[in-house]
Every structure is written in structure tokens, then in C-alpha cells.
N, C-alpha and C positions, 0 to 999 in steps of 0.2 A: 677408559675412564671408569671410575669406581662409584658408583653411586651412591649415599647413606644409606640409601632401603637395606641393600646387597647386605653392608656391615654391621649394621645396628643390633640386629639381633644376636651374631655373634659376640660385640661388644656388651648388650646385656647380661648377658650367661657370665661372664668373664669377670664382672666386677664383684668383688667381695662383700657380701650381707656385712648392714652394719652393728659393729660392736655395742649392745645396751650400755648407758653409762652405767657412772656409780660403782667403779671395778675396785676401787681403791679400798684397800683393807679387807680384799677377799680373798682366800689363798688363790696359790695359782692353780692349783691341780684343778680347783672350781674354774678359775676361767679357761682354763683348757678347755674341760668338759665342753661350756656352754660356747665356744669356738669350734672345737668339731663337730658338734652336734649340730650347730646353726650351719656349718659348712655343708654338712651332709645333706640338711634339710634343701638346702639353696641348689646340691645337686641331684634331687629327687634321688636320694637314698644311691648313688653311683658312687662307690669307694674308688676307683682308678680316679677318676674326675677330682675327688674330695682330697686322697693322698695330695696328689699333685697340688692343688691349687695349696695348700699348707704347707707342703716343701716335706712332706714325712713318708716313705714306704707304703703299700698298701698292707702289706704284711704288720705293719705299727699299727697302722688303723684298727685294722682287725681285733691284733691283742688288746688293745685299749676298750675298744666294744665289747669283746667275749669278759674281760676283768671288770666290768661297770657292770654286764647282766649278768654275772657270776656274784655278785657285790648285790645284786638288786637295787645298782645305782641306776640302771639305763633304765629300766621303766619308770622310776620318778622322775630323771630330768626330760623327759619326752611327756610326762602327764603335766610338767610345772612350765610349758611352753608355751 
């Protein structure tokens, strides 16, 4: 027998942060951003963890990270959170 205690918290970690409204009429490359970012956030900064649950490479992740703080995007969208 499985008992909820056992699974609950694995079933926490597991559910996806939710999406802020109001997306409509933003590029997407922005709702990207604030989807990995909120992603990463939800898996306390663990990129294996974060690739996965978005369906993308850890290696993408990364590129996208290093081209946002080469951009001097990643520290605004982490100061505007």
C-alpha cells in the first residue's frame, strides 16, 4: 500500500509553476524567457531538473542562459521577478 505522505512531495516538485497571465501580445522569445526562468526558479537553480521538465537539452538551456547574461538580459529578468 502507498500511502499519500510517501507521494505528495514527489508529486509537488513535479507540478509546473504557474504561467502569469496577460501573455497575449508579447513576443515569445519574452515568454520563453519568463518560462525558463520561472522553471529554473521552481527547480532551485538545477538545469538537468529544469531541461527535462520543458522538454529541451541541458546543453539549450545553458546557451540560452549564457546569450541572456551576455545580452545583459538575465540579470533584469531575475531583478523584474
Amino acid at each position: 500500500m502507498i500511502r499519500a505522505q510517501t507521494i505528495e512531495p514527489w508529486l509537488k516538485q513535479h507540478h509546473a509553476a504557474p504561467v502569469a497571465e496577460g501573455l497575449a501580445g508579447r513576443p515569445l522569445a519574452d515568454i520563453e524567457k519568463q518560462v525558463i526562468l520561472s522553471t529554473l526558479q521552481q527547480f532551485k537553480g538545477h538545469r538537468v531538473r529544469t531541461a527535462s521538465a520543458l522538454g529541451i537539452g541541458v546543453r539549450t538551456l545553458g546557451m540560452k542562459l549564457k546569450r541572456w547574461r551576455e545580452e545583459g538580459e538575465l540579470a533584469e529578468a531575475i531583478a523584474h521577478e
